[in-house]
N, CA and C atoms as a LAMMPS dump frame, in Angstrom:
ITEM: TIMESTEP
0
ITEM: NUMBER OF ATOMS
501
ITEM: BOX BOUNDS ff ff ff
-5.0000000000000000e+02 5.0000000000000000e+02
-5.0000000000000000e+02 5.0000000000000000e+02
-5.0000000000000000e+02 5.0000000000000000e+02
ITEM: ATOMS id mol type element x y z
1 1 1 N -490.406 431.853 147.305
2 1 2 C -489.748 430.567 147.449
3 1 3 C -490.462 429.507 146.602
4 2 1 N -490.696 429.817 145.769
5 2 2 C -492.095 429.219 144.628
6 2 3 C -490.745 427.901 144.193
7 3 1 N -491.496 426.696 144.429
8 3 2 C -490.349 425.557 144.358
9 3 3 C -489.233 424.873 144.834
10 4 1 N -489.271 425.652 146.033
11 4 2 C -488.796 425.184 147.072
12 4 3 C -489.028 424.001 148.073
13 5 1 N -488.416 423.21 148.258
14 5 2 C -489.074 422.586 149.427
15 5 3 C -488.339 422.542 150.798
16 6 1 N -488.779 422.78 151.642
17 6 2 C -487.684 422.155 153.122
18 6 3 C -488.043 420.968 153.124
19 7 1 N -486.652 420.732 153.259
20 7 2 C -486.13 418.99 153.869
21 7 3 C -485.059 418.827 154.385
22 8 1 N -484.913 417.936 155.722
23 8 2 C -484.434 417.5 156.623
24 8 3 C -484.933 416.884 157.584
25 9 1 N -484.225 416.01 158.677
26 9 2 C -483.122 416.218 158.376
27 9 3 C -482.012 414.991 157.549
28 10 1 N -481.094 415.388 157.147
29 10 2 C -480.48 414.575 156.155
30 10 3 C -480.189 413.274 156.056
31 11 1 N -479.131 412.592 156.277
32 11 2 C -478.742 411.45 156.057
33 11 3 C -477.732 411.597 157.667
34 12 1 N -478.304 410.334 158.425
35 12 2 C -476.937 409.916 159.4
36 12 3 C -475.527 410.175 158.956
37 13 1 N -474.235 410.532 159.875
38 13 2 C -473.125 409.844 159.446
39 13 3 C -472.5 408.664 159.413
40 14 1 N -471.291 408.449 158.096
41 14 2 C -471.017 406.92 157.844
42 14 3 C -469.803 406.982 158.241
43 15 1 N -469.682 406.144 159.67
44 15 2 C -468.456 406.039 160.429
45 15 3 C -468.079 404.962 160.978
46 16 1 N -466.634 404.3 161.604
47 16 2 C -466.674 403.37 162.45
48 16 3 C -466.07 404.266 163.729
49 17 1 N -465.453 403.226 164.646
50 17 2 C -465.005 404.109 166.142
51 17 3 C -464.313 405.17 165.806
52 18 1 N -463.601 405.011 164.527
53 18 2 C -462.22 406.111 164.271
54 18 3 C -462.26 406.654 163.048
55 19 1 N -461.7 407.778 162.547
56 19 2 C -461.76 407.835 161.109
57 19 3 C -461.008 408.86 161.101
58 20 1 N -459.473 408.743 160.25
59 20 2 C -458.568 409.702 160.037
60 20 3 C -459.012 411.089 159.135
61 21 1 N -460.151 410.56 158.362
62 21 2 C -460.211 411.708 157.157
63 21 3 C -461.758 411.864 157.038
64 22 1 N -462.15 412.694 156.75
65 22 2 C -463.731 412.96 156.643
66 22 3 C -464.292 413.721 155.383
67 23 1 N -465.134 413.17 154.855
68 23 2 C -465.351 413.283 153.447
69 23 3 C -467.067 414.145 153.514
70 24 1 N -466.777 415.384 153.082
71 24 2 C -468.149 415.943 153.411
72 24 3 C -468.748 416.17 152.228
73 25 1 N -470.15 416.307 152.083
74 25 2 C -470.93 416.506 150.883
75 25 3 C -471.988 417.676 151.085
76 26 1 N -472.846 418.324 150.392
77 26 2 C -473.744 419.286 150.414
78 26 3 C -474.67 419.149 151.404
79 27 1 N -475.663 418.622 150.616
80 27 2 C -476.652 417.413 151.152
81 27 3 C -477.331 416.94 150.035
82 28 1 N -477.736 415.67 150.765
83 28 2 C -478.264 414.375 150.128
84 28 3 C -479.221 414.739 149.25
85 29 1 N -479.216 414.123 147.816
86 29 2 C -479.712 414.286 146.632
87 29 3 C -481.224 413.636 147.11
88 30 1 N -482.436 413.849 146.051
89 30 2 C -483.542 413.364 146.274
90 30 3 C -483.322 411.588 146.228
91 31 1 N -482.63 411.102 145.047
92 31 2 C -482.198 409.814 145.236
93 31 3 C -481.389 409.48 146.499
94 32 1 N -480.655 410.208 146.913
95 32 2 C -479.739 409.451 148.14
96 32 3 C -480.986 409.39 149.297
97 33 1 N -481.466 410.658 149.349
98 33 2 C -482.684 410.037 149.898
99 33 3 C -483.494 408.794 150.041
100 34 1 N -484.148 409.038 149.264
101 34 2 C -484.86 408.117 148.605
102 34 3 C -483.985 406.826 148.922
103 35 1 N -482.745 406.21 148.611
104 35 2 C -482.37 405.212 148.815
105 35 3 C -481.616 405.01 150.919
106 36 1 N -481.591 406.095 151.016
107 36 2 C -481.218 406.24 152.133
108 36 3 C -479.623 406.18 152.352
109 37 1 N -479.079 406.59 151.774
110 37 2 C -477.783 406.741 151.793
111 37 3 C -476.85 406.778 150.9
112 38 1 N -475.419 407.51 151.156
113 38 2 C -474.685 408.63 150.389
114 38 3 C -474.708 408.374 148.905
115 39 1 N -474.947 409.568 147.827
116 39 2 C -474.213 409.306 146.449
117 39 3 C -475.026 407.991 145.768
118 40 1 N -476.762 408.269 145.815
119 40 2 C -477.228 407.177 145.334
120 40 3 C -477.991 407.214 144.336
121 41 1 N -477.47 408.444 143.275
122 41 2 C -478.009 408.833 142.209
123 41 3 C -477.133 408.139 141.195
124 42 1 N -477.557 407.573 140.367
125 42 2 C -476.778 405.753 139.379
126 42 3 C -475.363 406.787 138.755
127 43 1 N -475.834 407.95 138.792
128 43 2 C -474.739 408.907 137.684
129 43 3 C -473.8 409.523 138.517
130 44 1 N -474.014 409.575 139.754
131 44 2 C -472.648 410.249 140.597
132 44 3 C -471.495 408.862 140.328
133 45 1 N -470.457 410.107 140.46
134 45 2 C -469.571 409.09 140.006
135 45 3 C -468.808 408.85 142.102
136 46 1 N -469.247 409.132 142.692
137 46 2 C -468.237 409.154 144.167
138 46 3 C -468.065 407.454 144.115
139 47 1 N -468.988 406.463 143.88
140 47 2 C -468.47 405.339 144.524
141 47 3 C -467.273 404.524 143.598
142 48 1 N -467.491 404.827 142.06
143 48 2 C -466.646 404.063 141.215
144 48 3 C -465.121 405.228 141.887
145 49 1 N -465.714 406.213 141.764
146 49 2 C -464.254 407.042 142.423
147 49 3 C -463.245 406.627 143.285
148 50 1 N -463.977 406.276 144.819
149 50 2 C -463.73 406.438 146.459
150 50 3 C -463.145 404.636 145.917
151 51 1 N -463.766 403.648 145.318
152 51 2 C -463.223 402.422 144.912
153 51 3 C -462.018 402.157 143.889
154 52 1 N -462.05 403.045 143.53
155 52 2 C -460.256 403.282 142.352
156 52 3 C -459.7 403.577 143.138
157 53 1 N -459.652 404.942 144.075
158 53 2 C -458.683 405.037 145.309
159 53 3 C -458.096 404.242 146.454
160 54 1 N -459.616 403.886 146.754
161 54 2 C -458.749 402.428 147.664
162 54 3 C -458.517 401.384 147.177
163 55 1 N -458.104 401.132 145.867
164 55 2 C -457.927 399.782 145.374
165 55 3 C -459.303 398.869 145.644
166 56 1 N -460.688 399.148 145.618
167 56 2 C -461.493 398.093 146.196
168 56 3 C -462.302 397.8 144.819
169 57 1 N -462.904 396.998 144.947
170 57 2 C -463.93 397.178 143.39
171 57 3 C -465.153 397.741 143.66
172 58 1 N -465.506 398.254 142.341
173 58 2 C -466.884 399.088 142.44
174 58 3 C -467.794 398.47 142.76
175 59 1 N -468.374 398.888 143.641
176 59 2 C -469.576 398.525 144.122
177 59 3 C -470.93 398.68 143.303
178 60 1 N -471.404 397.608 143.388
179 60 2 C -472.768 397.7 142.459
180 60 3 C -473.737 398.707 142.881
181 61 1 N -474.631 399.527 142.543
182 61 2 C -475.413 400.337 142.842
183 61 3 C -476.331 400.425 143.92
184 62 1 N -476.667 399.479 144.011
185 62 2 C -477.816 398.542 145.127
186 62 3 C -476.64 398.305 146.217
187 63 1 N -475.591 398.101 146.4
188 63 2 C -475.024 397.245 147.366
189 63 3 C -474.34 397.978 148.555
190 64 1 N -475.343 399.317 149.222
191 64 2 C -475.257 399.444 150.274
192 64 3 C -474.473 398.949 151.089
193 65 1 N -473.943 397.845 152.046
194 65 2 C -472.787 397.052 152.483
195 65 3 C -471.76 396.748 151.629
196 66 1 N -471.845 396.959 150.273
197 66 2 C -470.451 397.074 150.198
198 66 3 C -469.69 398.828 150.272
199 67 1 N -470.722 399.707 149.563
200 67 2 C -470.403 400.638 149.603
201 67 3 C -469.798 401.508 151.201
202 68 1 N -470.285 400.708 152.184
203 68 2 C -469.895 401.23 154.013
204 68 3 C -469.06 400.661 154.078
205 69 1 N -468.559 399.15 153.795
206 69 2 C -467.342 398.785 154.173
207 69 3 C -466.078 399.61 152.923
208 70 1 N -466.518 399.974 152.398
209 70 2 C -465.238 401.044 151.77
210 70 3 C -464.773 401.523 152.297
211 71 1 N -465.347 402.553 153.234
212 71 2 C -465.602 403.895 153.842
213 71 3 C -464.568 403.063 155.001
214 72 1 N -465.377 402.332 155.97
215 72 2 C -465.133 401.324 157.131
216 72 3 C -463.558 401.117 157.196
217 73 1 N -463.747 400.497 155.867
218 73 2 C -462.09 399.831 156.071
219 73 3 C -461.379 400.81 155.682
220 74 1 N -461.065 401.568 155.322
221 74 2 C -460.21 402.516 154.945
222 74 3 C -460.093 404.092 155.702
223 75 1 N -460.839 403.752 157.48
224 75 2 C -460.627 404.984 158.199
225 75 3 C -461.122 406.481 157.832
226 76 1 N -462.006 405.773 156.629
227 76 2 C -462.853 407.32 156.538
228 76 3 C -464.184 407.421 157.007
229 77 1 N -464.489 408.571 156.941
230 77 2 C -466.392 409.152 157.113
231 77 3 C -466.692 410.115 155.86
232 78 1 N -468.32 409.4 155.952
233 78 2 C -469.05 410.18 155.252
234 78 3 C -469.704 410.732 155.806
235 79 1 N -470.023 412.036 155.539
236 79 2 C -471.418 412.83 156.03
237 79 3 C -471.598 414.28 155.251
238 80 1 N -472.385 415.139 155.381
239 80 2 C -472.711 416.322 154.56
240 80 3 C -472.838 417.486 155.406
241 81 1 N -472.558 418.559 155.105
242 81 2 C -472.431 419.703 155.663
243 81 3 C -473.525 420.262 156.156
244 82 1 N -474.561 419.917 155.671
245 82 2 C -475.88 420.421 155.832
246 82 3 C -476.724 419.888 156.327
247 83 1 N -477.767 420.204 157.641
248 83 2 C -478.727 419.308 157.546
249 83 3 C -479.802 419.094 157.759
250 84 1 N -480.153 420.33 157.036
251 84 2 C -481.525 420.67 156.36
252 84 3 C -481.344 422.322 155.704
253 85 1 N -482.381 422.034 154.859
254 85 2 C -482.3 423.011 153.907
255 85 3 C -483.298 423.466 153.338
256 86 1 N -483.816 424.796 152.538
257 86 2 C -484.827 424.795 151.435
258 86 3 C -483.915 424.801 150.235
259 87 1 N -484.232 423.594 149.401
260 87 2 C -483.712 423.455 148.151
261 87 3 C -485.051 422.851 146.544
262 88 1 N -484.105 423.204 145.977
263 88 2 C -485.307 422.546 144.903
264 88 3 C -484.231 421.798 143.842
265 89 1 N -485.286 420.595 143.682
266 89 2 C -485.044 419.457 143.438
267 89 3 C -483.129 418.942 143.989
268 90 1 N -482.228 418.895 143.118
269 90 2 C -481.126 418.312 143.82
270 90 3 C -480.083 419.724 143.226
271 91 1 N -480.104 420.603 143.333
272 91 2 C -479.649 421.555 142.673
273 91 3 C -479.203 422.522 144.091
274 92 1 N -477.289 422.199 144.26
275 92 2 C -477.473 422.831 145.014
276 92 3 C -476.9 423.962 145.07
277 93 1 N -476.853 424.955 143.691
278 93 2 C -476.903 426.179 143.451
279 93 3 C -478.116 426.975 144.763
280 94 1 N -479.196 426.017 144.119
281 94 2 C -480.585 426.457 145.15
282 94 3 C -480.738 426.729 146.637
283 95 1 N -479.34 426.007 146.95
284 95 2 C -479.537 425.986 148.6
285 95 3 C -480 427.31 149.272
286 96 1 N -481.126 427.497 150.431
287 96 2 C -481.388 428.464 150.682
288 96 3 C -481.867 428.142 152.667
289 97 1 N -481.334 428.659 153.205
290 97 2 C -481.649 428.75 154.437
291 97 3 C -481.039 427.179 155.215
292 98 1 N -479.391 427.051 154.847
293 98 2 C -479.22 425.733 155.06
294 98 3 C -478.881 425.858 156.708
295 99 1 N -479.01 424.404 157.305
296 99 2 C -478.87 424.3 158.435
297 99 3 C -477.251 423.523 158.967
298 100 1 N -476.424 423.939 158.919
299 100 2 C -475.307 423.389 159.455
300 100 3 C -475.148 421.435 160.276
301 101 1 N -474.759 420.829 159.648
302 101 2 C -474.465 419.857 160.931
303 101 3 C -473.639 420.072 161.299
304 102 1 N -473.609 419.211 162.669
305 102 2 C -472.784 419.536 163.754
306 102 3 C -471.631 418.628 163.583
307 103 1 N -470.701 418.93 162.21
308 103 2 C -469.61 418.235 162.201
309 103 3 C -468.222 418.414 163.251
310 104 1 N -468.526 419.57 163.75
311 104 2 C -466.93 419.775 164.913
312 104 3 C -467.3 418.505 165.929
313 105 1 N -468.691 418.22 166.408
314 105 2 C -468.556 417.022 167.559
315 105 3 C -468.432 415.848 166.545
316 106 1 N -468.586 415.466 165.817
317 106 2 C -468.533 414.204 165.027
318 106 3 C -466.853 413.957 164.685
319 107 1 N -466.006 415.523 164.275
320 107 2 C -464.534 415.236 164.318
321 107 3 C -463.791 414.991 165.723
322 108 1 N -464.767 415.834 166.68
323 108 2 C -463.893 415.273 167.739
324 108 3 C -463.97 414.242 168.336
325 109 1 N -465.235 413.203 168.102
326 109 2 C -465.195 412.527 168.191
327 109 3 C -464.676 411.352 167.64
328 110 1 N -464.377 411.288 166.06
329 110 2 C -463.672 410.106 165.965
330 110 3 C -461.937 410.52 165.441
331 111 1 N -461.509 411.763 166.134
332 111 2 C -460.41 412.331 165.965
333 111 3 C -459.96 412.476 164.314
334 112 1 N -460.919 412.996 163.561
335 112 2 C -460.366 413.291 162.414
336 112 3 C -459.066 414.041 162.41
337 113 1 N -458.296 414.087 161.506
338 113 2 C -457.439 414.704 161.398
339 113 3 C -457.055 415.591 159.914
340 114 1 N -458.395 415.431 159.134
341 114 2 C -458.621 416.083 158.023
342 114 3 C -459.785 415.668 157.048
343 115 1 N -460.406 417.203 156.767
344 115 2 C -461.118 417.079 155.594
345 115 3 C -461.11 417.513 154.801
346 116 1 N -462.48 416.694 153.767
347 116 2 C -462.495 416.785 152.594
348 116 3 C -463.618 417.027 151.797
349 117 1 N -464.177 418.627 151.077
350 117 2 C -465.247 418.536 150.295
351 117 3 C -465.261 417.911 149.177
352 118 1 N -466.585 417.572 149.036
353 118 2 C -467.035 416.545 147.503
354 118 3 C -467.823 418.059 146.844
355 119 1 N -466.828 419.231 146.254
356 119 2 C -467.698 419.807 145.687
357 119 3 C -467.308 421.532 146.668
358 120 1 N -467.841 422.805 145.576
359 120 2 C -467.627 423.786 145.754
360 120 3 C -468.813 424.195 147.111
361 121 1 N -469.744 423.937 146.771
362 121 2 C -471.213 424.257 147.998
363 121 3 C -470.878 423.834 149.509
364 122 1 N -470.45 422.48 149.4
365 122 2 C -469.531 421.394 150.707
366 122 3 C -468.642 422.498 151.305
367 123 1 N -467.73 422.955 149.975
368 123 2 C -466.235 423.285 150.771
369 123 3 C -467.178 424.782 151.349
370 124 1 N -467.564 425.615 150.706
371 124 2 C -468.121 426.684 150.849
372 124 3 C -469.119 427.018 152.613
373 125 1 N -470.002 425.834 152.402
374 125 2 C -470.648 425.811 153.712
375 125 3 C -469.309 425.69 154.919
376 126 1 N -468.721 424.72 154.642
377 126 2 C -467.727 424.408 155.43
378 126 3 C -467.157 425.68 156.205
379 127 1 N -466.447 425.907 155.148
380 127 2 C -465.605 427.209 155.355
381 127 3 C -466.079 428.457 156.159
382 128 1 N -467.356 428.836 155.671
383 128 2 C -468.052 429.922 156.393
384 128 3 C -468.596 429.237 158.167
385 129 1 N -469.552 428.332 158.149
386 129 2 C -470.305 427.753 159.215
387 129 3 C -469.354 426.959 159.914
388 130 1 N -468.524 425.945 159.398
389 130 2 C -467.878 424.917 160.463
390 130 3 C -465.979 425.284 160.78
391 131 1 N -465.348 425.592 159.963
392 131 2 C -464.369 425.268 160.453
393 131 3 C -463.634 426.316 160.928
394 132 1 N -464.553 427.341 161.478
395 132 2 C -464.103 428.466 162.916
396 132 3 C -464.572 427.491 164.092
397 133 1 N -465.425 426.331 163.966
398 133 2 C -465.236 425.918 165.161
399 133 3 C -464.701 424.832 164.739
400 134 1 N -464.273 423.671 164.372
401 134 2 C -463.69 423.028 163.442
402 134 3 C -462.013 422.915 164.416
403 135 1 N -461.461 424.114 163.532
404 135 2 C -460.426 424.549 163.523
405 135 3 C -459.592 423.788 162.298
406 136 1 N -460.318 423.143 161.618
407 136 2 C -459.773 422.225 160.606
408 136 3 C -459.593 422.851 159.49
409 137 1 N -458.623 422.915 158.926
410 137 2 C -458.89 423.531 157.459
411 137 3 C -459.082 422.661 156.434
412 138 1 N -459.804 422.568 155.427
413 138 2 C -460.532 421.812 154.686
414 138 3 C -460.122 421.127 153.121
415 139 1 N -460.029 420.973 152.274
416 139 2 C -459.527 420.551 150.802
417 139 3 C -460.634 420.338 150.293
418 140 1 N -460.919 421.398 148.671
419 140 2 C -462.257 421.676 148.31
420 140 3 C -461.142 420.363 146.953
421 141 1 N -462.576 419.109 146.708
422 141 2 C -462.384 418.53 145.887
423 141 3 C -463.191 418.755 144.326
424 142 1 N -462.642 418.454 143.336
425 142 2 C -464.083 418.693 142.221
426 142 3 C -465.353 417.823 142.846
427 143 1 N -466.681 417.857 142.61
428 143 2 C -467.643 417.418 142.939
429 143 3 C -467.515 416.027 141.7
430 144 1 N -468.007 415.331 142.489
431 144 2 C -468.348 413.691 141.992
432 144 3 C -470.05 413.771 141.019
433 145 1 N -470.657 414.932 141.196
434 145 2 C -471.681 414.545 140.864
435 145 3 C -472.038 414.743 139.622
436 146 1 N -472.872 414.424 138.455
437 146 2 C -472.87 414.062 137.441
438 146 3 C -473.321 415.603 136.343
439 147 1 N -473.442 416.538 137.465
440 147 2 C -473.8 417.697 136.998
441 147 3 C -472.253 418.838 136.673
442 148 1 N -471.138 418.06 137.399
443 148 2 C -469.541 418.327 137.319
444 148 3 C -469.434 417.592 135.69
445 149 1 N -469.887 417.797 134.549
446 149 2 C -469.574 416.826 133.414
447 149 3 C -468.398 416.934 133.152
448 150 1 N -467.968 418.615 132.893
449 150 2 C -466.224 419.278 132.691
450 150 3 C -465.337 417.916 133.348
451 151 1 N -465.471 417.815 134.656
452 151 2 C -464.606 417.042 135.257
453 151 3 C -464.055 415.364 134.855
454 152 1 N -463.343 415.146 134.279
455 152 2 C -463.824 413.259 133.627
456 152 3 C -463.462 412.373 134.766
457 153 1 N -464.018 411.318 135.012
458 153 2 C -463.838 410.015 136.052
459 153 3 C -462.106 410.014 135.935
460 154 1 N -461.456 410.406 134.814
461 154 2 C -460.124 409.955 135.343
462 154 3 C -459.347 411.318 135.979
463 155 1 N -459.88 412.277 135.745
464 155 2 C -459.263 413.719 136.37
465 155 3 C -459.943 413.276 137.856
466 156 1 N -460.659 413.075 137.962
467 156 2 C -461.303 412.751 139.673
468 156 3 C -460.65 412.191 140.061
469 157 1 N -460.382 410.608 139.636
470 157 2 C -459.496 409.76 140.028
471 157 3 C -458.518 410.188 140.714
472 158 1 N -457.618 410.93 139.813
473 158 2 C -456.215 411.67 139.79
474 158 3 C -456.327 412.673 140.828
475 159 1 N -457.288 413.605 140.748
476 159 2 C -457.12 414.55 142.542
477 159 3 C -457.709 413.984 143.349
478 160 1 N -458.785 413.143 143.333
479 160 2 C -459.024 412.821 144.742
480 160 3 C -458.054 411.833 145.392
481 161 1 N -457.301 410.686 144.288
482 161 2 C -456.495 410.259 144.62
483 161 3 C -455.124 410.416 145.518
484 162 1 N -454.73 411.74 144.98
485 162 2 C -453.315 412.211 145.376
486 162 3 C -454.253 413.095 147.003
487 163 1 N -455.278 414.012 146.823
488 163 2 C -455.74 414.199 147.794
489 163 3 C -455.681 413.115 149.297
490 164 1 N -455.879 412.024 149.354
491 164 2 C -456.538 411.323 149.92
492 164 3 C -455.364 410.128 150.298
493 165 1 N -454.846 410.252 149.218
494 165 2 C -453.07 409.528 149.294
495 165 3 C -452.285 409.301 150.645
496 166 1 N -452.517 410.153 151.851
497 166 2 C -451.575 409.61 153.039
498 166 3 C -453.172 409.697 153.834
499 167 1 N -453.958 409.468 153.673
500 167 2 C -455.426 409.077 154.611
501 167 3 C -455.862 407.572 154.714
């Protein structure tokens, strides 16, 4: 396991009382870390994304409160599939011995009614670990993160958009 590190556990979830749609991620990059919350590496593209979709403006990098009231006002959640892991550095090809969060109580609690991976690893964990208890079936999105280059900000736009379209 030469370069590995365990870490967890991850990042809280980003919710209000309710949230129709739930937006899941791997887990949290050394920067999201580090800043303490979702997609806080300057090159992911999720927030200029998740802000074209809801009509909101992009949020500046730093601006934490604006980036939650996105989420807030528009009946979604953030959170990550995982939550804890041995990984090395933000690579999450690497994932190794990941730990599931406990997203089925978090949907039943704010009655999701659908999700959504940010990414093949997301939908993947998902699929195997959560949504036999779940019961949710899931929508694997391209990944937002800056290591997706193939993908361009306006092809994202365009599926996560239509994805996300009656949420």
């Amino acid at each position: 396991m030469a370069g590995y590190t365990h870490v967890g556990p991850g990042l809280p979830p980003l919710h209000g009382a309710r949230a129709n749609a739930l937006i899941l991620g791997s887990f949290p990059s050394p920067k999201s870390r580090e800043q303490g919350f979702f997609y806080g590496h300057k090159q992911n593209r999720f927030w200029p994304m998740i802000a074209a979709v809801t009509g909101e403006p992009v949020p500046d990098w730093a601006d934490i409160e604006a980036k939650k009231a996105i989420i807030l006002n528009h009946g979604l959640a953030v959170w990550d599939t995982i939550g804890a892991c041995d990984i090395k550095g933000a690579s999450d090809a690497s994932i190794r011995n990941a730990v599931p969060n406990d997203v089925a109580a978090l949907i039943r609690k704010l009655g999701v009614q659908a999700v959504f991976c940010n990414g093949a690893t997301a939908y993947r964990i998902y699929t195997k670990y959560l949504q036999p208890v779940t019961g949710l079936a899931a929508v694997k999105l391209p990944s937002t993160s800056p290591a997706n280059a193939a993908c361009r900000p306006e092809m994202l736009r365009q599926v996560w958009g239509t994805a996300l379209a009656d949420w």
